[in-house]
PDB file of N, CA, C and O in Angstrom:
ATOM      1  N   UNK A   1     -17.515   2.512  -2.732  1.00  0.00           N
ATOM      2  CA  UNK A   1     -16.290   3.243  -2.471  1.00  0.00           C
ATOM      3  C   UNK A   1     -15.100   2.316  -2.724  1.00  0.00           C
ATOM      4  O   UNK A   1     -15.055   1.223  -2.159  1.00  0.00           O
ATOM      5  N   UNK A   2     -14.104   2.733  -3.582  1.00  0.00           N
ATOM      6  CA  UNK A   2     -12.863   1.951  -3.527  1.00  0.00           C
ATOM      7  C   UNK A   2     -11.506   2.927  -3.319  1.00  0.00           C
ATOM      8  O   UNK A   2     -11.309   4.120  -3.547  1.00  0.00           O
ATOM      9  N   UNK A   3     -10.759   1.967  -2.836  1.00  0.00           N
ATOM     10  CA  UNK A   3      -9.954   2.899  -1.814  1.00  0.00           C
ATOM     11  C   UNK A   3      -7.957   1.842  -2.192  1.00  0.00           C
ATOM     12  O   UNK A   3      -7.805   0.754  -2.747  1.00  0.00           O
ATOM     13  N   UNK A   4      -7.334   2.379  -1.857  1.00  0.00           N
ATOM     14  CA  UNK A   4      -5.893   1.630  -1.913  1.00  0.00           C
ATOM     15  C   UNK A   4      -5.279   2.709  -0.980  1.00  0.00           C
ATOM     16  O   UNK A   4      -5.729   3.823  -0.714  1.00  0.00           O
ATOM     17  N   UNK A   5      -4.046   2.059  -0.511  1.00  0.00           N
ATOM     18  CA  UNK A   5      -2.739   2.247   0.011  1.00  0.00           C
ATOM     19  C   UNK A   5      -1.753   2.885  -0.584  1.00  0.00           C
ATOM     20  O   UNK A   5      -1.655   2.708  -1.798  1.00  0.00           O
ATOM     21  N   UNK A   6      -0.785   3.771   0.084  1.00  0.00           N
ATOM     22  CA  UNK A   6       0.053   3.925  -0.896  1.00  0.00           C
ATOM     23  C   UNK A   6       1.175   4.983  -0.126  1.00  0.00           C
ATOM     24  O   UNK A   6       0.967   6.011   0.519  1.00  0.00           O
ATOM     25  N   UNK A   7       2.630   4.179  -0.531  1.00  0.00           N
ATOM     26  CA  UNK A   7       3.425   5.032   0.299  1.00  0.00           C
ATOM     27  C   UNK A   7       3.975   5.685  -0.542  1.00  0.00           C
ATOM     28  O   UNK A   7       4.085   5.324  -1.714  1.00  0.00           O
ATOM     29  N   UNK A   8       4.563   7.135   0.096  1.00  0.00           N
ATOM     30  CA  UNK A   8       5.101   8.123  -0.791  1.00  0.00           C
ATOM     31  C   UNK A   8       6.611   7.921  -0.853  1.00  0.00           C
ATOM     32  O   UNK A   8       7.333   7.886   0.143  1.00  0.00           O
ATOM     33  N   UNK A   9       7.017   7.795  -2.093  1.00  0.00           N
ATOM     34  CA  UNK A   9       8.263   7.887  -2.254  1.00  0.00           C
ATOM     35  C   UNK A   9       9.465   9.128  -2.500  1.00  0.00           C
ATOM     36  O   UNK A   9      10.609   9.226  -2.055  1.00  0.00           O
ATOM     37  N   UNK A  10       8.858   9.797  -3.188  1.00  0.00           N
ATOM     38  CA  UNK A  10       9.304  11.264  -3.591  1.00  0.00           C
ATOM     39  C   UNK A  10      10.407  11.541  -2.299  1.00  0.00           C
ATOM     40  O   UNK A  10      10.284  11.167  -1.133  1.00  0.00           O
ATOM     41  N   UNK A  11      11.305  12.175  -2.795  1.00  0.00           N
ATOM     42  CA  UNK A  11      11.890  12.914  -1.022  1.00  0.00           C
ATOM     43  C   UNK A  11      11.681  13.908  -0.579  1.00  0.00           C
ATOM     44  O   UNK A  11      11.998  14.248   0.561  1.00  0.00           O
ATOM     45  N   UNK A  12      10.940  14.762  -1.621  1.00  0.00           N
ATOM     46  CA  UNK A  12      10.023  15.886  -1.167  1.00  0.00           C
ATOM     47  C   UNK A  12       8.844  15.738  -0.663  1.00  0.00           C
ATOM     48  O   UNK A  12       8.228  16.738  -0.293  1.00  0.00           O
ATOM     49  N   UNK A  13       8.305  14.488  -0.549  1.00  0.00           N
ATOM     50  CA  UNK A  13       6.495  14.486  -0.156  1.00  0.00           C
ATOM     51  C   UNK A  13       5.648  14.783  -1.271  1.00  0.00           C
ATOM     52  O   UNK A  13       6.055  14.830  -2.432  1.00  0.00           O
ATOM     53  N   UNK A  14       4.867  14.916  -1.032  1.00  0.00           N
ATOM     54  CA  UNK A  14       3.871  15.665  -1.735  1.00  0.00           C
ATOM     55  C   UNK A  14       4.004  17.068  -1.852  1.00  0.00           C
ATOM     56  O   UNK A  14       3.049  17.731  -1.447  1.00  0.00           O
ATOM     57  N   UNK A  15       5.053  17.706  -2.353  1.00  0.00           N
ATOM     58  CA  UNK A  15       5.249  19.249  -2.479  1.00  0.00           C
ATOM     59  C   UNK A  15       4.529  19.918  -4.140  1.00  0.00           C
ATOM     60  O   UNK A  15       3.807  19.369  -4.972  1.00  0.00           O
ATOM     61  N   UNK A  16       4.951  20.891  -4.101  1.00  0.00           N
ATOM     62  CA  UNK A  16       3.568  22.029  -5.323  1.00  0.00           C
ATOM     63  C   UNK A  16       3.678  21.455  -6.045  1.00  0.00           C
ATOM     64  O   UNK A  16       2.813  20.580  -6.052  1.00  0.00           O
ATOM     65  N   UNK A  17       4.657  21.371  -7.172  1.00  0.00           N
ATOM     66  CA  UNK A  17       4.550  20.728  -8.112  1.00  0.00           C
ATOM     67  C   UNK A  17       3.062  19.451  -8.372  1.00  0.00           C
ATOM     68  O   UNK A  17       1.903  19.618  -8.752  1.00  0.00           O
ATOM     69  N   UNK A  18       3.980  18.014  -7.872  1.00  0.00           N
ATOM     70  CA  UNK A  18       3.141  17.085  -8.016  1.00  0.00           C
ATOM     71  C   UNK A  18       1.227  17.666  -7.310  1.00  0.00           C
ATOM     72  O   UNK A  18       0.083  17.379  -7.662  1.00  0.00           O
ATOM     73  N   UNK A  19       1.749  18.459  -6.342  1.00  0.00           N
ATOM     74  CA  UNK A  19       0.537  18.399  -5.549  1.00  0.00           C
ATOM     75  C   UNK A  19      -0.652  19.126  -6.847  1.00  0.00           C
ATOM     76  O   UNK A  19      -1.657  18.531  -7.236  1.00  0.00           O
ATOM     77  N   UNK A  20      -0.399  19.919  -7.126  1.00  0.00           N
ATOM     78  CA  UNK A  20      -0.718  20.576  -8.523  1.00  0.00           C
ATOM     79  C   UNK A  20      -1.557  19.220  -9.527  1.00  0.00           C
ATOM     80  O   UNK A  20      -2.737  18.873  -9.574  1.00  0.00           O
ATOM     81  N   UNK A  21      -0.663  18.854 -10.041  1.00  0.00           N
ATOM     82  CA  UNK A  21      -0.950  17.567 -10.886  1.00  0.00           C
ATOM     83  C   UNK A  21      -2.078  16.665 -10.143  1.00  0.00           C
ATOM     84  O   UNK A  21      -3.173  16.200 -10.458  1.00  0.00           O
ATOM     85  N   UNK A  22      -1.486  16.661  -9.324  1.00  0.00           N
ATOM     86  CA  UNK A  22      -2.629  15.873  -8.019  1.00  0.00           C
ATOM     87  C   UNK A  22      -4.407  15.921  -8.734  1.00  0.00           C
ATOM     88  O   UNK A  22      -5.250  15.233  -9.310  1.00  0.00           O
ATOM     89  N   UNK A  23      -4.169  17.132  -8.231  1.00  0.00           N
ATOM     90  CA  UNK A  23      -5.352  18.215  -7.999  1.00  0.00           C
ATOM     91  C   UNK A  23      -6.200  17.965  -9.773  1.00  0.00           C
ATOM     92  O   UNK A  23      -7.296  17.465 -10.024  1.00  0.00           O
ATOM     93  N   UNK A  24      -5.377  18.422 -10.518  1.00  0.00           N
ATOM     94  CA  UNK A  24      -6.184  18.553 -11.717  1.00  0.00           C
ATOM     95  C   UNK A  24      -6.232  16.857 -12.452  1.00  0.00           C
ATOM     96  O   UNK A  24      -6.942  16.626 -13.430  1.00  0.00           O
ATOM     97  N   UNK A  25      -5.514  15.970 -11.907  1.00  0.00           N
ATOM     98  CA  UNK A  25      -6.059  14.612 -11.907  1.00  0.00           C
ATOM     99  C   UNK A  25      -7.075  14.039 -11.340  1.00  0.00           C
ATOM    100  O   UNK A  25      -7.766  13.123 -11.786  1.00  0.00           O
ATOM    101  N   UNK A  26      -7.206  14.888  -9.811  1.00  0.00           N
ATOM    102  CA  UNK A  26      -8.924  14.210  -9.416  1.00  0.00           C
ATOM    103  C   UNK A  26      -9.531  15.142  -9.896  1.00  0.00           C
ATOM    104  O   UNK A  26     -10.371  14.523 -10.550  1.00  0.00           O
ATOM    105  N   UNK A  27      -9.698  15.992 -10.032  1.00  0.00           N
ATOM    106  CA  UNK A  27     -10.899  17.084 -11.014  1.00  0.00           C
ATOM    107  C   UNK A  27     -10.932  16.019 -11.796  1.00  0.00           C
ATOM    108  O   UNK A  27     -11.778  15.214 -11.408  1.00  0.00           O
ATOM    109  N   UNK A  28     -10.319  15.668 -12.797  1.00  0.00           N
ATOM    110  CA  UNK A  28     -10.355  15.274 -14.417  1.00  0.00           C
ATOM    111  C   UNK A  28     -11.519  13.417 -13.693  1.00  0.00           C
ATOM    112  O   UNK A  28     -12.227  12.728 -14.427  1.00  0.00           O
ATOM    113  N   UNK A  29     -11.365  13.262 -12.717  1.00  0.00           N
ATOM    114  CA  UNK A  29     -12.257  11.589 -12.458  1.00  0.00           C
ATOM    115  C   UNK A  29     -13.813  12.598 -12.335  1.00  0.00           C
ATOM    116  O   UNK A  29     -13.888  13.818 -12.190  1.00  0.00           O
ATOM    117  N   UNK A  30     -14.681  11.822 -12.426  1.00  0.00           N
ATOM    118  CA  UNK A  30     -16.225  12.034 -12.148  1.00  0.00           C
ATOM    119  C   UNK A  30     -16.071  11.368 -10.690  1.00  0.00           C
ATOM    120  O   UNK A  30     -17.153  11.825 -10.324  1.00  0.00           O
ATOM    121  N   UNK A  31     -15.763  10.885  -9.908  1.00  0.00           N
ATOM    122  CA  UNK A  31     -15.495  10.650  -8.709  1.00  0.00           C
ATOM    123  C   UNK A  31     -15.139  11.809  -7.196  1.00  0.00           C
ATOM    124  O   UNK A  31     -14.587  12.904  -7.302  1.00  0.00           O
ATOM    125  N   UNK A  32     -15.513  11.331  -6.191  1.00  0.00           N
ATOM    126  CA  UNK A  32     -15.074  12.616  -5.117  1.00  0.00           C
ATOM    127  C   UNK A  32     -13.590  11.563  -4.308  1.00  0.00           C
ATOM    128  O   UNK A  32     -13.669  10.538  -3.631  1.00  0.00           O
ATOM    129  N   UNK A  33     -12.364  12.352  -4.744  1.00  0.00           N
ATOM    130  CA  UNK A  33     -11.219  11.761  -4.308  1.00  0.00           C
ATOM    131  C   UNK A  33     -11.176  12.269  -2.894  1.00  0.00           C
ATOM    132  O   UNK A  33     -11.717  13.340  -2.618  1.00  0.00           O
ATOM    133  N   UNK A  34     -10.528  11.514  -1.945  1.00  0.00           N
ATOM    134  CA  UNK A  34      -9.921  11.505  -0.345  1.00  0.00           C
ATOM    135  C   UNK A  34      -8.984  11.212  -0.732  1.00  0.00           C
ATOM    136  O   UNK A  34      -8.766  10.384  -1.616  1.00  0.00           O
ATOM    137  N   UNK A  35      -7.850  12.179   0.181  1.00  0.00           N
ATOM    138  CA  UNK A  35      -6.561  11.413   0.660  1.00  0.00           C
ATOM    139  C   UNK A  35      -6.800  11.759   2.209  1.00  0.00           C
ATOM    140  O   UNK A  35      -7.321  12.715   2.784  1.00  0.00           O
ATOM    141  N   UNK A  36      -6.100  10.380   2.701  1.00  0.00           N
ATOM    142  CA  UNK A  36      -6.145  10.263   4.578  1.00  0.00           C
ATOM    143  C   UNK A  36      -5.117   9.913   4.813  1.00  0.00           C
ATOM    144  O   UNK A  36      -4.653   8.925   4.243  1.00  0.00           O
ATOM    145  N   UNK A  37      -4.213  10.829   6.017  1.00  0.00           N
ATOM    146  CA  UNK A  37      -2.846  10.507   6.673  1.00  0.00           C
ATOM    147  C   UNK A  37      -3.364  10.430   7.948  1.00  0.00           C
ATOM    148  O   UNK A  37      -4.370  11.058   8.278  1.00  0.00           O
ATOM    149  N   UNK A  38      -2.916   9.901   8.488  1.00  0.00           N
ATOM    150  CA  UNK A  38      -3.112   9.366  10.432  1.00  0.00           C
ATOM    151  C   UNK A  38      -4.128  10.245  10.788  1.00  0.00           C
ATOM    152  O   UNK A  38      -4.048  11.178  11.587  1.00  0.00           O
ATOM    153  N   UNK A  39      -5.460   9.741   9.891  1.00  0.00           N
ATOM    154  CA  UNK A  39      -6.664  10.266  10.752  1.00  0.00           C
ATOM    155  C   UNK A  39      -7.059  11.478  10.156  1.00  0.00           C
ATOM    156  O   UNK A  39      -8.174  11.917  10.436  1.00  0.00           O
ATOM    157  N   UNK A  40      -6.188  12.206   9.231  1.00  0.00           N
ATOM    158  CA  UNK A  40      -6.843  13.706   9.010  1.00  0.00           C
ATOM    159  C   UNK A  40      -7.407  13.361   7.376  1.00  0.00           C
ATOM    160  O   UNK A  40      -6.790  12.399   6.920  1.00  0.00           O
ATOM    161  N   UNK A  41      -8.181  13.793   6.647  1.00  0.00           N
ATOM    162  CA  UNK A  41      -8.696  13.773   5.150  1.00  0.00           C
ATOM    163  C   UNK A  41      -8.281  15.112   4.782  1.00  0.00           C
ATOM    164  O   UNK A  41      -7.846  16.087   5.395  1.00  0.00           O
ATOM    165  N   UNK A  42      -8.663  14.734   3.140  1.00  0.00           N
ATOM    166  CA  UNK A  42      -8.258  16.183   2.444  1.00  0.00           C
ATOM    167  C   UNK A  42      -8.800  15.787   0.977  1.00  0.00           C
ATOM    168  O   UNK A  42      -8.305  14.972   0.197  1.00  0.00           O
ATOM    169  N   UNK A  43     -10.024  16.635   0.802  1.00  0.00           N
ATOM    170  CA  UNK A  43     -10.082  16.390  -0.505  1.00  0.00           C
ATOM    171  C   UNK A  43      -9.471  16.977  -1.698  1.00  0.00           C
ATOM    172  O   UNK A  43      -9.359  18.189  -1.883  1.00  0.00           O
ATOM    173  N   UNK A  44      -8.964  15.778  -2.740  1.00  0.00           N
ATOM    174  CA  UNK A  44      -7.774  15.649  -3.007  1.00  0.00           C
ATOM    175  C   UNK A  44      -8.173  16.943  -4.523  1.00  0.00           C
ATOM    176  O   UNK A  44      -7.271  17.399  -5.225  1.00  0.00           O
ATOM    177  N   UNK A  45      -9.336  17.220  -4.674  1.00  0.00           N
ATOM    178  CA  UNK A  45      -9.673  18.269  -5.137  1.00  0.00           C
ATOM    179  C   UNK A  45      -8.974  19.810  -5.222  1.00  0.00           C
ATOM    180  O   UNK A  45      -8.913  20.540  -6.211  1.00  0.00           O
ATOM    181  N   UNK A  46      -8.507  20.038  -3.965  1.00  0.00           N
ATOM    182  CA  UNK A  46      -8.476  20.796  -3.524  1.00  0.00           C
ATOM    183  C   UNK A  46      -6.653  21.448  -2.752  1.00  0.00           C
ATOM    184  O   UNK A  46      -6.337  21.538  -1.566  1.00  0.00           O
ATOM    185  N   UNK A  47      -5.986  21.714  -3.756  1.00  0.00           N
ATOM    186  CA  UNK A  47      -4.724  22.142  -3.243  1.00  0.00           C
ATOM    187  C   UNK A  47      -3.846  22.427  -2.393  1.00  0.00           C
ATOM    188  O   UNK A  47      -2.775  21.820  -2.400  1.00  0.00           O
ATOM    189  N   UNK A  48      -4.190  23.695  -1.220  1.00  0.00           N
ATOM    190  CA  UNK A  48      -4.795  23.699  -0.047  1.00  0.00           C
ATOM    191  C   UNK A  48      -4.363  22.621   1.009  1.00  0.00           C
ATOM    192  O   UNK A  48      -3.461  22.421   1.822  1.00  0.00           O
ATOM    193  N   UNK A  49      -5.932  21.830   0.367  1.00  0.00           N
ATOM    194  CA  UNK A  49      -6.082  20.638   1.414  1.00  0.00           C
ATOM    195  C   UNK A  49      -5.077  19.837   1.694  1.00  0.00           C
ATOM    196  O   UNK A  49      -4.512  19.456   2.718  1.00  0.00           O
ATOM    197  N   UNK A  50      -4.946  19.613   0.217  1.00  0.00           N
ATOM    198  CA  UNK A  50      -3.652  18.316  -0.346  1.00  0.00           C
ATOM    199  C   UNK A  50      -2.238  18.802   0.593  1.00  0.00           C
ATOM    200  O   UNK A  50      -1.566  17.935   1.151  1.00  0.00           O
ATOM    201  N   UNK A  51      -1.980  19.854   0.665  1.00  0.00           N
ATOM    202  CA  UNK A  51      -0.678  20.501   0.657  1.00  0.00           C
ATOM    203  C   UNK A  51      -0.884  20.820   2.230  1.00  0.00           C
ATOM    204  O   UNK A  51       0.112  21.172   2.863  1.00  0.00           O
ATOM    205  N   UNK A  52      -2.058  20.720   2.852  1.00  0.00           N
ATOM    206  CA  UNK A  52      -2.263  20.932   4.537  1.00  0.00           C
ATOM    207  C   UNK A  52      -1.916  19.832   5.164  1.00  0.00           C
ATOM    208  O   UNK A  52      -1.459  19.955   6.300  1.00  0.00           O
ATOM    209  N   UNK A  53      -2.076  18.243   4.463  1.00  0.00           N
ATOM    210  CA  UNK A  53      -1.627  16.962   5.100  1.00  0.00           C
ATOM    211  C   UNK A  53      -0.094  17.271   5.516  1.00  0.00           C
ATOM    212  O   UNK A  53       0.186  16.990   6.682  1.00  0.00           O
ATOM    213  N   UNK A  54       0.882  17.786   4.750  1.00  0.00           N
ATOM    214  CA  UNK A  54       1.836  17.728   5.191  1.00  0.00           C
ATOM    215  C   UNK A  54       2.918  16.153   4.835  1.00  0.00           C
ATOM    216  O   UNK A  54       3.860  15.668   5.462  1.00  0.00           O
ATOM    217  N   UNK A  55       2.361  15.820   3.806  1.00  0.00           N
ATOM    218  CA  UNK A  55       2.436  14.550   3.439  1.00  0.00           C
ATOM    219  C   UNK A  55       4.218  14.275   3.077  1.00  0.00           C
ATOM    220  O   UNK A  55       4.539  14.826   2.024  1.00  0.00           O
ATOM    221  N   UNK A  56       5.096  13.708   3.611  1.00  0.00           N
ATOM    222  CA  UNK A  56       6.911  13.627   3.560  1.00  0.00           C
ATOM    223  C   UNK A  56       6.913  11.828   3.227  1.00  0.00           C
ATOM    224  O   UNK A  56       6.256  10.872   3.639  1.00  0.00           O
ATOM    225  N   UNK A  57       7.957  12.009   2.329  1.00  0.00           N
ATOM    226  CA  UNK A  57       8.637  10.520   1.687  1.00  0.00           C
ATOM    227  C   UNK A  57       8.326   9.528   2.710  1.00  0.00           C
ATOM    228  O   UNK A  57       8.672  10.032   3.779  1.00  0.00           O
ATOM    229  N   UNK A  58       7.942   8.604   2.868  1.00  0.00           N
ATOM    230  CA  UNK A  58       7.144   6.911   3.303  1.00  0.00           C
ATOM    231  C   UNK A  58       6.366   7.311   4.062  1.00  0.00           C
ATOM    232  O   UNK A  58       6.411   6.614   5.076  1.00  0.00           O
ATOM    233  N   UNK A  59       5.803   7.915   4.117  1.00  0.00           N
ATOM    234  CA  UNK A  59       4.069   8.292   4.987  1.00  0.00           C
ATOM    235  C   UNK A  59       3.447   7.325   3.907  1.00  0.00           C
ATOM    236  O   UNK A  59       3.621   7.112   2.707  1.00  0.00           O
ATOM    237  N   UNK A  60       2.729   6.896   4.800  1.00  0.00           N
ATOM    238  CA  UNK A  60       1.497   5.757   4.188  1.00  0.00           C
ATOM    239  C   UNK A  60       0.051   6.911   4.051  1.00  0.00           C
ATOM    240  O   UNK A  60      -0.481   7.539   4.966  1.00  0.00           O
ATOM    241  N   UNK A  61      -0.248   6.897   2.823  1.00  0.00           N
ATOM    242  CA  UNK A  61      -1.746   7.374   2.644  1.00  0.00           C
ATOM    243  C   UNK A  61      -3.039   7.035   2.478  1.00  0.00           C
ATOM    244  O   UNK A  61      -3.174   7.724   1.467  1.00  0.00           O
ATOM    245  N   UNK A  62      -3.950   6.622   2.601  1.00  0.00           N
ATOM    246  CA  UNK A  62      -5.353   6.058   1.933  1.00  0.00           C
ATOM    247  C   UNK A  62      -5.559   6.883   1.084  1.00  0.00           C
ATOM    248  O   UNK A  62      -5.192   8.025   1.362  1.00  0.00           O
ATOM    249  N   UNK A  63      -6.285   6.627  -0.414  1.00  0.00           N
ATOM    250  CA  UNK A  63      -6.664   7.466  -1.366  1.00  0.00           C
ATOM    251  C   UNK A  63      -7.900   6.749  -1.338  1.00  0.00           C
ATOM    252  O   UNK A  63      -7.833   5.540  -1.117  1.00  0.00           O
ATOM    253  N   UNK A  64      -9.190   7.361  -1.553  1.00  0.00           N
ATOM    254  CA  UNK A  64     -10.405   6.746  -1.661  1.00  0.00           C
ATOM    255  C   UNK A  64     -11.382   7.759  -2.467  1.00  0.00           C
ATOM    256  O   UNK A  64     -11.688   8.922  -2.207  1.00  0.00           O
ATOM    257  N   UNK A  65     -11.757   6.927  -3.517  1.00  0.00           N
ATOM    258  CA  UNK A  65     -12.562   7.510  -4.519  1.00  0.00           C
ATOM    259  C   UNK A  65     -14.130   6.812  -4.170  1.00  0.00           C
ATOM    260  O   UNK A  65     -14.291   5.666  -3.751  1.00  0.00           O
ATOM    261  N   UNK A  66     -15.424   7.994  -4.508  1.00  0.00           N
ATOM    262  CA  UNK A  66     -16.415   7.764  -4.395  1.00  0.00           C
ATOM    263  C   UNK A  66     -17.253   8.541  -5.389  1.00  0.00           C
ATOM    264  O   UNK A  66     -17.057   9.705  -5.739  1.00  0.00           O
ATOM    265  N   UNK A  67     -18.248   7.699  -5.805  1.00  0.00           N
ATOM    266  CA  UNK A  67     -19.022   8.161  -7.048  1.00  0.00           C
ATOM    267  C   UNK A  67     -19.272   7.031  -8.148  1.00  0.00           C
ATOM    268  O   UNK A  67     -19.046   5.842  -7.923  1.00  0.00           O
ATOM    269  N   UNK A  68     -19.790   7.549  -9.431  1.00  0.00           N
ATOM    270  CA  UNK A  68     -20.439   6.935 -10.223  1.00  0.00           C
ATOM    271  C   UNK A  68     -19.221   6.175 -11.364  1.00  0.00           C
ATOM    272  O   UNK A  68     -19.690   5.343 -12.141  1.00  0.00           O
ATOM    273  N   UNK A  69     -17.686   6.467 -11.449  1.00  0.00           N
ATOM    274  CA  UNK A  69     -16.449   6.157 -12.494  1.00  0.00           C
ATOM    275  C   UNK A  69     -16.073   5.360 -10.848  1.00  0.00           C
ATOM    276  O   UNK A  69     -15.077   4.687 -11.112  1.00  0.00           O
ATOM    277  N   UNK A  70     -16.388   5.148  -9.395  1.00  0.00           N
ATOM    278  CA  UNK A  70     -15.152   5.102  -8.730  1.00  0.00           C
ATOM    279  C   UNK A  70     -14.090   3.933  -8.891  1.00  0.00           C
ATOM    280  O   UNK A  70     -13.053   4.078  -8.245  1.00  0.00           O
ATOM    281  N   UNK A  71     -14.198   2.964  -9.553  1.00  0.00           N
ATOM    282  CA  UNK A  71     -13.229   1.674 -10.083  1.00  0.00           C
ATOM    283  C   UNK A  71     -12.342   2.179 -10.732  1.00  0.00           C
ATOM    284  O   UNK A  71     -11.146   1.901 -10.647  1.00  0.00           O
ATOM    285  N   UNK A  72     -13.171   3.478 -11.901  1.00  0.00           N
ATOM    286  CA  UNK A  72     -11.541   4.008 -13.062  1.00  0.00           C
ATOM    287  C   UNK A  72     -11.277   5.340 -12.171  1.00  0.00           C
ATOM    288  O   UNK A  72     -10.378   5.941 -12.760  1.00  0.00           O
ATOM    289  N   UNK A  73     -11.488   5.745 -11.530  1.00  0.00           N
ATOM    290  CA  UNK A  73     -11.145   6.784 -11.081  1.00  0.00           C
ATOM    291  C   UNK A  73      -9.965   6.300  -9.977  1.00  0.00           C
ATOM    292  O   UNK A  73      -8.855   6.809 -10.125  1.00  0.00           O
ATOM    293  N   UNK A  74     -10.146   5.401  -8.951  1.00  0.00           N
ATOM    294  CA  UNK A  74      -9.202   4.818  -8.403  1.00  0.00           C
ATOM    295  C   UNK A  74      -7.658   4.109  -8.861  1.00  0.00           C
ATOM    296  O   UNK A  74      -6.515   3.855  -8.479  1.00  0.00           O
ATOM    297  N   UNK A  75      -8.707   4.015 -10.081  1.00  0.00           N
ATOM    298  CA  UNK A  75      -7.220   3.205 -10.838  1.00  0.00           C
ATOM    299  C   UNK A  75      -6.420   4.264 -11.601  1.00  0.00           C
ATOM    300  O   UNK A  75      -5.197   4.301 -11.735  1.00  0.00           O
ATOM    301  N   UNK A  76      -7.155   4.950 -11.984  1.00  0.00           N
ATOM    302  CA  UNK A  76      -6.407   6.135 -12.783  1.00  0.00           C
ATOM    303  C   UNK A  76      -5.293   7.311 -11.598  1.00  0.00           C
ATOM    304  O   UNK A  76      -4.208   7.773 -11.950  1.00  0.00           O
ATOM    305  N   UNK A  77      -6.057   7.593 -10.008  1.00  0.00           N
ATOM    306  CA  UNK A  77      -5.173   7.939  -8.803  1.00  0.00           C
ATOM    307  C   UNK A  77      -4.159   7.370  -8.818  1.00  0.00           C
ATOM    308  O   UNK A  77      -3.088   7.973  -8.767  1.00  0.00           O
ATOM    309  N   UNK A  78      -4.259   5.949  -8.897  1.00  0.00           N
ATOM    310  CA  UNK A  78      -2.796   5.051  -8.738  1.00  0.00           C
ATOM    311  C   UNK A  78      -2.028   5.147  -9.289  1.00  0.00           C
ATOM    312  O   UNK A  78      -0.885   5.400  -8.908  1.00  0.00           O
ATOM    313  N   UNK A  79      -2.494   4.934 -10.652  1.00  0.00           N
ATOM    314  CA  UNK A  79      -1.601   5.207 -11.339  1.00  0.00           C
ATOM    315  C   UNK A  79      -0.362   6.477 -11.650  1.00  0.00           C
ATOM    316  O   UNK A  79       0.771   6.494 -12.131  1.00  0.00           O
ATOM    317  N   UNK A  80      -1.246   7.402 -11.114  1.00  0.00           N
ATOM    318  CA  UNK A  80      -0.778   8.706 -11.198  1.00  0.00           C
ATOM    319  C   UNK A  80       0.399   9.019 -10.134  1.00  0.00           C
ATOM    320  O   UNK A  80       1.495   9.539 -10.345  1.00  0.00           O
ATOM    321  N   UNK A  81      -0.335   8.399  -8.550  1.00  0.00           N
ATOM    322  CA  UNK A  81       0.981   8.124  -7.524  1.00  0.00           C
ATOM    323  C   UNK A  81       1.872   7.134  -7.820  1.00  0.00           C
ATOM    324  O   UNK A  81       2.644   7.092  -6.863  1.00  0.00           O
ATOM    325  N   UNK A  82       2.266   6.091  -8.851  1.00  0.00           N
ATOM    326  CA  UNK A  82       2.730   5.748  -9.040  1.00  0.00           C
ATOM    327  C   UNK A  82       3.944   6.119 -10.077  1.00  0.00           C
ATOM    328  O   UNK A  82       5.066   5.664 -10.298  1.00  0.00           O
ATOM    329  N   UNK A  83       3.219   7.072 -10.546  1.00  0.00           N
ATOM    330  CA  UNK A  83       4.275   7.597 -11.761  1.00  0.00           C
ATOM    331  C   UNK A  83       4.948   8.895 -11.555  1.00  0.00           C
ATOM    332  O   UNK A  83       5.724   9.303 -12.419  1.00  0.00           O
ATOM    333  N   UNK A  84       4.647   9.793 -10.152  1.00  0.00           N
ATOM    334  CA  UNK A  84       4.544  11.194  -9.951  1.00  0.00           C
ATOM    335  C   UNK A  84       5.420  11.160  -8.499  1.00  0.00           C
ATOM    336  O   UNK A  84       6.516  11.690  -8.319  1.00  0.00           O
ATOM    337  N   UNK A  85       4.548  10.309  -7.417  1.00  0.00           N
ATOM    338  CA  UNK A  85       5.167   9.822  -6.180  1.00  0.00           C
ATOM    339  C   UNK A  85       5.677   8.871  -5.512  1.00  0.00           C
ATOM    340  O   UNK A  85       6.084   9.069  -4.367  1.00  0.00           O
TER     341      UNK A  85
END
């Protein structure tokens, strides 16, 4: 399992848009993505879920990828919150 940190910058949070993108970025890993805010998960699969954290500008998140890609799949998440949130 590999996993990183990551605070949200956006001033919307994680709202539809990105959350959208989110979503069809962990589909696109062979990996099973988590995101975790103070204790709750959400697989990041899943729109819904993503958009149930409730996730607002400097909330700290865990993203944690698991599976058979999980090194590029993690790195490819990051990248994505990095360029999106």
């Amino acid at each position: 399992m590999k996993s990183f940190e990551y605070v949200i910058k956006d001033e919307l949070g994680i709202h539809a848009r990105p959350a959208g993108l989110l979503v069809k970025t962990a589909k696109a890993t062979g990996s099973k993505i988590t995101i975790e805010k103070n204790g709750k998960t959400a697989d990041a699969s899943k729109l819904f879920a993503v958009m149930g954290l409730a996730v607002k500008q400097n909330d700290s998140i865990r993203v944690l990828a698991e599976g058979g890609d999980e090194a590029a799949a993690s790195e490819k998440m990051r990248e994505f919150f990095e360029a999106n949130l």
